[in-house]
Structures are given as structure tokens and as C-alpha cells.
C-alpha positions as CSV (number, residue, x, y, z in Angstrom):
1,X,41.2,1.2,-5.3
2,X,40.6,0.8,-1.7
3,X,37.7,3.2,-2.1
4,X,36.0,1.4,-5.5
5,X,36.3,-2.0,-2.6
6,X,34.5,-0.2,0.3
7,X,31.7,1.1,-1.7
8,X,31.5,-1.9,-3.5
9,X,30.9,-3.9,-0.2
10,X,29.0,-0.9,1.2
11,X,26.2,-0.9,-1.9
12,X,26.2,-4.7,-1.1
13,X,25.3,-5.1,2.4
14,X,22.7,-1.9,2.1
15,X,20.8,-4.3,-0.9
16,X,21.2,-7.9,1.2
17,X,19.7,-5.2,4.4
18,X,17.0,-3.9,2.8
19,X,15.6,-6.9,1.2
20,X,16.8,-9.9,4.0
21,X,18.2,-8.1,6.2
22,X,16.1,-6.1,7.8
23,X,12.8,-8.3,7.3
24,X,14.7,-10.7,9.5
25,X,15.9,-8.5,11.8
26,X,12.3,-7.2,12.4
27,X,10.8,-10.4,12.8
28,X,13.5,-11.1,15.2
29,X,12.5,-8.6,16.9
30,X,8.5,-8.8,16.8
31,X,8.9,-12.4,18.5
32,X,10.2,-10.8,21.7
33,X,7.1,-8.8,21.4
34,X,3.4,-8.9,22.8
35,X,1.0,-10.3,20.2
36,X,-1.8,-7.8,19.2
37,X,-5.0,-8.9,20.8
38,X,-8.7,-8.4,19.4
39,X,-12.4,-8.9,20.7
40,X,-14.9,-10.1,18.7
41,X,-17.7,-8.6,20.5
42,X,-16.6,-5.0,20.2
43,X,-19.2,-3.0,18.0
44,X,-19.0,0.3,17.7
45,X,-20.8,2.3,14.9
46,X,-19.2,1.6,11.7
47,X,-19.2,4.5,8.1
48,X,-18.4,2.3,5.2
49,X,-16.9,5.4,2.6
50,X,-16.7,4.0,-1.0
51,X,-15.1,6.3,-3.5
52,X,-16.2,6.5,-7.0
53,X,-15.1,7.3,-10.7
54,X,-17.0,5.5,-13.5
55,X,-16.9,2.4,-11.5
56,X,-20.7,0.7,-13.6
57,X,-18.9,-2.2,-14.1
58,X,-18.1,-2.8,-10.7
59,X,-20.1,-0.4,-8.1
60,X,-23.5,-2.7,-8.0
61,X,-21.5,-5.9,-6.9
62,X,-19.3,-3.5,-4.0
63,X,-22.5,-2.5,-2.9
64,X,-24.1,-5.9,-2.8
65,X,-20.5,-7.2,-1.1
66,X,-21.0,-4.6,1.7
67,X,-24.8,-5.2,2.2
68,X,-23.7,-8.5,2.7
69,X,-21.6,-7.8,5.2
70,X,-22.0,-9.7,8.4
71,X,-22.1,-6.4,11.0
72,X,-25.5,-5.1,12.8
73,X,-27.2,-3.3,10.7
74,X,-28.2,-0.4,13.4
75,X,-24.8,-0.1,13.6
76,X,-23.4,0.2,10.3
77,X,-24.0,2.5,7.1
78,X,-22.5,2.7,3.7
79,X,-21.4,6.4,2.1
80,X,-21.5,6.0,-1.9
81,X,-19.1,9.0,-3.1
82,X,-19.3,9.8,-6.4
83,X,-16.3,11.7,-7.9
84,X,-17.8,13.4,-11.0
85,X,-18.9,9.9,-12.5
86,X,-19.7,10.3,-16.0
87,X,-21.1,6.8,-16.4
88,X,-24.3,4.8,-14.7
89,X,-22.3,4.7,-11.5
90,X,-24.6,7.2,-10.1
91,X,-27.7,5.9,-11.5
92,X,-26.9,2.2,-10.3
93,X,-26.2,3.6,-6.8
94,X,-29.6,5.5,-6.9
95,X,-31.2,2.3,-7.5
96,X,-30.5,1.0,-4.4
97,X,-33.1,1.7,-1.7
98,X,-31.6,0.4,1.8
99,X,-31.7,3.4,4.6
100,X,-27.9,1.9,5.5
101,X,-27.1,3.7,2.5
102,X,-26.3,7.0,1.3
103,X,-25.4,8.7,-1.6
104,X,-22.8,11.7,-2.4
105,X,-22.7,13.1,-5.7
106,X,-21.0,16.4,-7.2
107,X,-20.8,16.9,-11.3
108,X,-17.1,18.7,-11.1
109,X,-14.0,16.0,-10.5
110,X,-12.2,16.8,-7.6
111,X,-10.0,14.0,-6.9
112,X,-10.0,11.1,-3.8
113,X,-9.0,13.5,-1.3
114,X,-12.2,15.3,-2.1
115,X,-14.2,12.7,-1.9
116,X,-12.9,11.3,0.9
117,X,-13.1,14.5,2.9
118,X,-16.9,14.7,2.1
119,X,-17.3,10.9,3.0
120,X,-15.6,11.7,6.5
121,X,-17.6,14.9,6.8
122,X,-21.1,12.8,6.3
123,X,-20.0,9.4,8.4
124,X,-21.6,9.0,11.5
125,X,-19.6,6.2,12.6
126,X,-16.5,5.6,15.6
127,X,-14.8,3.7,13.2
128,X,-14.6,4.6,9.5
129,X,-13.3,1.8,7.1
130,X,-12.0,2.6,3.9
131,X,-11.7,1.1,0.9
132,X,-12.0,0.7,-3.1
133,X,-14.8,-0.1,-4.9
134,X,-12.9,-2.6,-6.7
135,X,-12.7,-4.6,-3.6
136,X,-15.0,-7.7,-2.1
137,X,-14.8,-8.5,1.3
138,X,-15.3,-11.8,3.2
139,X,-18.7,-11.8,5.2
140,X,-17.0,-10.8,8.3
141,X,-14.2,-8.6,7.6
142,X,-15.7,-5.7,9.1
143,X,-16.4,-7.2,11.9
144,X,-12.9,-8.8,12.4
145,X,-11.7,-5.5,11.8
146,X,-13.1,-3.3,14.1
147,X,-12.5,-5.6,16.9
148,X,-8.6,-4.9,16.6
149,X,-10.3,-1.5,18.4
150,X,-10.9,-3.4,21.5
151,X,-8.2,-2.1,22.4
152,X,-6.9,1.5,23.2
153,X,-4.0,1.5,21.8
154,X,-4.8,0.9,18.4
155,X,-5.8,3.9,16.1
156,X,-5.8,2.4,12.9
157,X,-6.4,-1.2,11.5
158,X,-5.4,-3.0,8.0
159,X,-7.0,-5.8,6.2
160,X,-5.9,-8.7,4.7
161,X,-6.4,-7.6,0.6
162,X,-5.6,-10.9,-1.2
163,X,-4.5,-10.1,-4.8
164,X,-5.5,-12.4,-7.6
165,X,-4.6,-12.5,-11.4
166,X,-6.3,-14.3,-13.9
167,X,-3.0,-14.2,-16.1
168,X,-0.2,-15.3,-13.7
169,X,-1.9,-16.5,-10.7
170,X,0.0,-16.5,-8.2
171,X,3.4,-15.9,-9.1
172,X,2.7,-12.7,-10.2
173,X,5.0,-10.6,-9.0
174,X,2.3,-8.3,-7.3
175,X,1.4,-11.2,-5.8
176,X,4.6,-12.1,-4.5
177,X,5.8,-8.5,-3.2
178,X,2.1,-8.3,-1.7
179,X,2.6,-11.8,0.3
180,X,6.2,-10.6,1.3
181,X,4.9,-7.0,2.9
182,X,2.7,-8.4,4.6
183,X,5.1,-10.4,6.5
184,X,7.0,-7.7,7.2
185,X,3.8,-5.6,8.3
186,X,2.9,-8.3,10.5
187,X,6.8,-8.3,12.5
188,X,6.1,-4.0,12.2
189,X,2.7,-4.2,13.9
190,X,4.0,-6.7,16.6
191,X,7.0,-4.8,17.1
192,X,5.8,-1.3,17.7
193,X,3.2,-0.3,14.5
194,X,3.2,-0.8,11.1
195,X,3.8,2.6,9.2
196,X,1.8,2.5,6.0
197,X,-1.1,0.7,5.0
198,X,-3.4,-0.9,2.4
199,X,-5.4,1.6,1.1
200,X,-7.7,-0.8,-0.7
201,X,-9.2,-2.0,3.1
202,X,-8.1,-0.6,6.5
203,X,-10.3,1.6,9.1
204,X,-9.4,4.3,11.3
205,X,-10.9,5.8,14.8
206,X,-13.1,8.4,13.7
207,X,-11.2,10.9,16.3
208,X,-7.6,10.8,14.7
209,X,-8.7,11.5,11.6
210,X,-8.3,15.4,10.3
211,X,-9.1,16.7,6.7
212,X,-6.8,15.2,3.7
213,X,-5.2,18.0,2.0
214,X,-7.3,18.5,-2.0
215,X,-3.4,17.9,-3.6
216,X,-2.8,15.3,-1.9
217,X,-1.5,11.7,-3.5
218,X,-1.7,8.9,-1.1
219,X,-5.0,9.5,1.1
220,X,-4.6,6.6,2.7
221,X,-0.9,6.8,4.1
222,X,-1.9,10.2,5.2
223,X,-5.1,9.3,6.7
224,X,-3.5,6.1,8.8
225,X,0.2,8.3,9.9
226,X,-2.3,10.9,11.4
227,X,-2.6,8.2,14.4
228,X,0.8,7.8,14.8
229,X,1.5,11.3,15.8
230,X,-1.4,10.8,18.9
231,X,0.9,7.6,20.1
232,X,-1.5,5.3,18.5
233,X,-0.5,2.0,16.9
234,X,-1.6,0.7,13.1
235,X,-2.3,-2.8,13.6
236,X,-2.3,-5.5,10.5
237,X,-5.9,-8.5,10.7
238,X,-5.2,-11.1,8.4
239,X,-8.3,-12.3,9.3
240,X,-10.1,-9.7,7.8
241,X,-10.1,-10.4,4.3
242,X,-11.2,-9.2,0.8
243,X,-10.1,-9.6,-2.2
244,X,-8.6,-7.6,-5.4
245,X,-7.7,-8.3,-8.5
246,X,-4.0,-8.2,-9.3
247,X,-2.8,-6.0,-12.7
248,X,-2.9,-8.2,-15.3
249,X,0.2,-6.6,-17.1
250,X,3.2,-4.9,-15.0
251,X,2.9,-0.9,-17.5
252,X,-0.6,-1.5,-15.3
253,X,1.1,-1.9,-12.4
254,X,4.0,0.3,-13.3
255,X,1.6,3.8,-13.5
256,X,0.1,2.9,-10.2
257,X,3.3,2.3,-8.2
258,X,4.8,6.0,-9.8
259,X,1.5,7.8,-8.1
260,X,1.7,5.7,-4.5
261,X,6.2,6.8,-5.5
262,X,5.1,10.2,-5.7
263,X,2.7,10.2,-2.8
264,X,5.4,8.3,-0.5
265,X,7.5,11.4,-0.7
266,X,4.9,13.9,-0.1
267,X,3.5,12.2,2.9
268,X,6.8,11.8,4.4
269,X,7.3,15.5,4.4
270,X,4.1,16.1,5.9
271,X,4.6,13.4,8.2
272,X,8.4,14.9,8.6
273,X,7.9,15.2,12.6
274,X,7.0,11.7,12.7
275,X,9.0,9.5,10.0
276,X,12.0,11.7,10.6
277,X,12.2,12.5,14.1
278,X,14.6,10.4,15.8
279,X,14.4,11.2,19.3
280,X,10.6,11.8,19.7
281,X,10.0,8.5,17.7
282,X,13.2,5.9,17.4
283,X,11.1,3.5,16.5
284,X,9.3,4.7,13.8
285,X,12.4,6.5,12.2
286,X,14.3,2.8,12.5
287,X,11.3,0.9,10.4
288,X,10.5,3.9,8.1
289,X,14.4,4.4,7.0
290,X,14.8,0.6,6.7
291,X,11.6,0.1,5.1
292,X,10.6,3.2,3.2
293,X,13.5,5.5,2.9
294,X,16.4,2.9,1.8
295,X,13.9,0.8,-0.3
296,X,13.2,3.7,-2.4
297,X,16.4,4.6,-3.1
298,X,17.6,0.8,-4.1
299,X,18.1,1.8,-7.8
300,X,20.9,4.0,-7.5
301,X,22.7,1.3,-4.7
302,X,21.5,-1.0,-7.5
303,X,23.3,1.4,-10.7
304,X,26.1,1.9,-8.0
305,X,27.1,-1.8,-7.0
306,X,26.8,-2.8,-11.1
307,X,29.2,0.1,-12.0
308,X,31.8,-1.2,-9.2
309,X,31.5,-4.3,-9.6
310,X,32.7,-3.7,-13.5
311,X,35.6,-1.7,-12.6
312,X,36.4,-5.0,-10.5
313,X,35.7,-7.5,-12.6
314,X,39.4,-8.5,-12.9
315,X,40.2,-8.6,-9.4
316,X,39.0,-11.3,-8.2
317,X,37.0,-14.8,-9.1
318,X,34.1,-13.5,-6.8
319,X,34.0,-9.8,-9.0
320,X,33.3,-12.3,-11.9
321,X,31.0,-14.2,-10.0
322,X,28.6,-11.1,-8.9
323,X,28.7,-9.5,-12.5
324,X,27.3,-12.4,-13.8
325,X,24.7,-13.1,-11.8
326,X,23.8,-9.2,-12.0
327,X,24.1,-9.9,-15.7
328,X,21.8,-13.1,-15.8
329,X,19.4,-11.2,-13.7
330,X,19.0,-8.1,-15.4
331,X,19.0,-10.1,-19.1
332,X,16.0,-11.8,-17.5
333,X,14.1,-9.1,-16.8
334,X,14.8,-7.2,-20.2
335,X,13.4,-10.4,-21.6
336,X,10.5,-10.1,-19.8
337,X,10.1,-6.5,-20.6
338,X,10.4,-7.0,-24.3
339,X,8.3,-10.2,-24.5
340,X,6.0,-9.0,-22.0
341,X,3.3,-11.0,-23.4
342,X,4.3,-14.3,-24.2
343,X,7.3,-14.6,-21.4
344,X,4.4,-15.6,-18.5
345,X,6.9,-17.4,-16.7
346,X,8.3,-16.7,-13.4
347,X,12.1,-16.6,-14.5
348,X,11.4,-13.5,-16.3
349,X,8.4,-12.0,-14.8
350,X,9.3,-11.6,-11.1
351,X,13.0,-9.9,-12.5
352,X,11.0,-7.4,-14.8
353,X,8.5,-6.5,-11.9
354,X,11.5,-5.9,-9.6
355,X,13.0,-3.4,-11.9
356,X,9.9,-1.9,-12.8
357,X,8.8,-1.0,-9.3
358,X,12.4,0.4,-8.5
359,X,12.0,2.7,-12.0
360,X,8.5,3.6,-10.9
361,X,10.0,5.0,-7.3
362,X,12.7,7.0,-9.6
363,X,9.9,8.4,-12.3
364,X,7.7,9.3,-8.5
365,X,10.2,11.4,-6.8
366,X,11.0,12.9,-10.2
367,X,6.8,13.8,-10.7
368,X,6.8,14.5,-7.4
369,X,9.3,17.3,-7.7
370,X,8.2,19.0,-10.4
371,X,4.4,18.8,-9.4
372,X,3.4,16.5,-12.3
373,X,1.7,14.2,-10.9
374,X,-2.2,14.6,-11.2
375,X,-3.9,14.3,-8.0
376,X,-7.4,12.8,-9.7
377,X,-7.0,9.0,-9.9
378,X,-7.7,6.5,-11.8
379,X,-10.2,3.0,-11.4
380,X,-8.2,0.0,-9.2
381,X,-5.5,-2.1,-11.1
382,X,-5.5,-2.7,-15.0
């Protein structure tokens, strides 16, 4: 019995430390740090890469959005890749006639990673940015930042991708778990560096970047780690902003968080020497296996602490207590799951999110494993 109480306790505090617990402990830490500093008047030549699959109903308005772009235009060009597009996405791109632009086509899909590499291979500029072509940005976010380069330090910078849904506005649990990373990105950045990023905007020193590997998952992850290995810093801009619309449904959400699941893992053995090397890089082993590494497993503490606490139940009031409120919470989120679209609410939304993105981690590892994930993508969030 003594041994069903430890764990029981055990699987407790490891759920209150990764969600609370660490977050706090981070920002604790970040406050007894220097501040990140930027300069505005840093310009260095800046490759816009924009990847493309059957993006017509989009592409036009991300390439007006980056035309618009408040950066100098000898400064600054904008690489169209086009990733087998069956639709007008080429022929809308073609349309354009603006020497900031060019234009990358090939007929046979190859997947981001492919497109990416031929993006890099054609950018002329110090700094590449990334990101989707689902993605607006506000007039100056390039130029907000590329000035986090200002200084040495920093090898890779992340935007401030605000998510919006027309369905749940913004309670939406996307929303929500967005607006709560980025705190804790912010505490990582200030601390030491953040160790993933947001693959829809973030830019990277043109020297630190290497070819992505064609079966690779998470391109961006990959990409942004690569500067952690020269002793270089990711750095989080809120003020460099752009915008994204938020999945509308959480099965949208779900398919995409199994991919970035099954990418997690294959980055992180890539990245082994970094994320899991505790003498070379303490810090970044501390924040990846608090952040990454326990996170992803809170399902099984999750199945673990339910199964305990029911072989407890009749110990004690405070057994009782826990089992129902694991009981409430769970109900709430089945309701959510069943009635998906009529229960809009909060009170059943946020609970169904939370298991789903746990279940999607589970269903990643498991693709990952077994090699069934497919490394071509598919257009933003549905």
C-alpha cells in the first residue's frame, strides 16, 4: 500500500510541475535574468521563403501581405516555392511582376523539407525568415524581427503568430495553449533560449542553417535547434506580429499536433547531443525535459494517477475528493468530444482540447515509430 501512496503522490506532483510548476519556476528564474535587447536600425539583407501546396485561395493575399511589408526594398526579396501545386498557385504567383520576387516551381511533390532546402539554396539574404503562406504579418514584423539580430548572440528569432477563430474566438483552446507558451517562451528566452519555435513566423542567420533532411517532419524545430549547437540563443519578439487563423474544430487541430508529435521525437534524436546532453548543455537539457520530454509523456502520469487514485478511493476523504474532480473533468471533455458541434462552450471545449493534444502526442510517437507518418504536408489549420 505504501507503494500505490508514493506513486500516487509521485504522478501528482510530476502533473502540478509540468503544467504550474515549472512555468513558474522558469519565470522565476527569467526575472533574475538580462532582458533580450533589439535595434531597430539593424538591416541586413532579408530572403522571405514561402512554401506552397495548392494554396489559390490564399497565396495572392501572402504575397500582397509581404509586399507590403515595411523593410527596404534593396534589401529584401521574396522566394515563392511551389511544392508540386496542382491548382492556380503557380499561375497566381506568375502573375506577379515585382523583381523582389522569385519563383520556384517543380511538377513532382517532394514535401516541405524539399522545398525548404531549394528556398535556402536560392536566398540571398543574412537573415532568412520563414513562414506559412497562411500567415499575414503586421507592416513591420520583419523589420522588428531581424533587429533581435543586433545582437551576436542570437541565431534565431520567433514571431508573435496571434491565432484567431471565427467559431470560438478566443477561448479556443488553441488559443489558450498558444497565449500560455508563449509565456513560457518568453521566461525560456530570458533565461537562457527558448528551444522550439513557431514555425508559422521565425528567421534564422543564414550561417547556422544546414540542409533539412527530405524525411524529415518538423522543419522548423530542426532548422531553429541547428543554432543551438553553435552556442547561439533563440529569442521570442512579440512585437513582431502576424496573424493565423486558429482550427475551427479540434479533429483539425488533432491531425496537426500528431505530425508536430511525431516530428518532436525525431528531432530530438537528431538533436540528441543537444536536448540530451547534460553536461555540455544543463541548461537546455533542464527546459527541454521539463518542457518537452515530461509534457509529452503526461497521458500515461495522467492514466497512472486515475488508476491509483481508484484503488484509493476508500482511504481517505481527499482520495474521494481527487477522483471526482478527475471524474467531472474527464466527463466534460467526453461531452465535448461527442457534442463537438453544438458544446461551443468553454466548460467542455478547453477539457476536450486538453485530452486531445495529450492523445495526439501518444498516436505521434506511435507513427513515429513505425514510420507512418507522411513527410508531405498538408495546407495551415482546418
Amino acid at each position: 500500500m505504501e507503494y500505490i501512496v508514493l506513486s500516487y503522490w509521485v504522478s501528482l506532483f510530476i502533473l502540478i510541475y509540468i503544467y504550474f510548476g515549472y512555468p513558474a519556476f522558469i519565470i522565476y528564474l527569467a526575472k533574475r535574468k538580462r532582458k533580450h535587447r533589439t535595434n531597430p536600425d539593424y538591416s541586413p539583407f532579408v530572403s522571405l521563403i514561402i512554401c506552397a501546396y495548392n494554396e489559390e485561395n490564399i497565396i495572392g493575399k501572402k504575397i500582397d501581405n509581404s509586399l507590403s511589408c515595411d523593410y527596404y526594398d534593396n534589401k529584401y526579396e521574396i522566394i515563392v516555392v511551389s511544392d508540386g501545386s496542382t491548382d492556380k498557385t503557380n499561375e497566381i504567383v506568375n502573375s506577379y511582376d515585382d523583381r523582389r520576387i522569385k519563383f520556384i516551381y517543380y511538377p513532382d511533390r517532394g514535401g516541405k523539407a524539399k522545398a525548404l532546402n531549394k528556398g535556402m539554396e536560392n536566398a540571398k539574404g543574412e537573415v532568412i525568415v520563414f513562414t506559412d503562406a497562411n500567415v499575414m504579418f503586421e507592416s513591420d514584423a520583419i523589420r522588428e524581427l531581424v533587429s533581435a539580430f543586433s545582437e551576436g548572440s542570437v541565431g534565431c528569432a520567433v514571431g508573435n503568430v496571434i491565432l484567431k477563430s471565427p467559431v470560438y474566438g478566443e477561448v479556443s483552446g488553441e488559443g489558450i495553449y498558444s497565449r500560455y507558451e508563449k509565456a513560457i517562451h518568453t521566461a525560456e528566452a530570458n533565461f537562457a533560449t527558448m528551444i522550439t519555435v513557431d514555425g508559422a513566423m521565425y528567421a534564422v542567420r543564414r550561417e547556422y542553417l544546414s540542409p533539412i533532411p527530405p524525411d524529415s517532419l518538423t522543419d522548423d524545430w530542426y532548422l531553429a535547434s541547428g543554432v543551438l549547437g553553435y552556442g547561439k540563443s533563440i529569442v521570442y519578439v512579440p512585437r513582431a506580429v502576424g496573424y493565423e487563423k486558429a482550427a475551427e474544430t479540434v479533429s483539425g487541430e488533432f491531425v496537426r499536433k500528431i505530425r508536430m508529435a511525431a516530428g518532436g521525437y525525431q528531432t530530438m534524436i537528431r538533436r540528441a547531443n543537444i536536448f540530451l546532453n547534460p553536461f555540455s548543455y544543463p541548461k537546455l537539457f533542464f527546459m527541454f525535459f521539463s518542457h518537452k520530454l515530461l509534457r509529452w509523456n503526461s497521458l500515461l502520469f495522467m492514466a497512472l494517477f486515475y488508476i491509483l487514485n481508484l484503488m484509493l478511493v476508500n482511504h481517505s476523504i481527499w482520495y474521494q475528493f481527487t477522483l471526482v474532480i478527475q471524474i467531472c473533468f474527464y466527463t466534460l471533455a467526453l461531452f465535448g468530444w461527442i457534442f463537438n458541434d453544438r458544446l461551443k462552450a468553454a466548460l467542455f471545449y478547453i477539457p476536450y482540447y486538453f485530452v486531445s493534444v495529450n492523445w495526439a502526442v501518444v498516436l505521434g510517437l506511435i507513427k513515429y515509430l513505425t514510420n507512418a507518418q507522411k513527410v508531405t504536408w498538408e495546407r495551415g489549420r482546418k
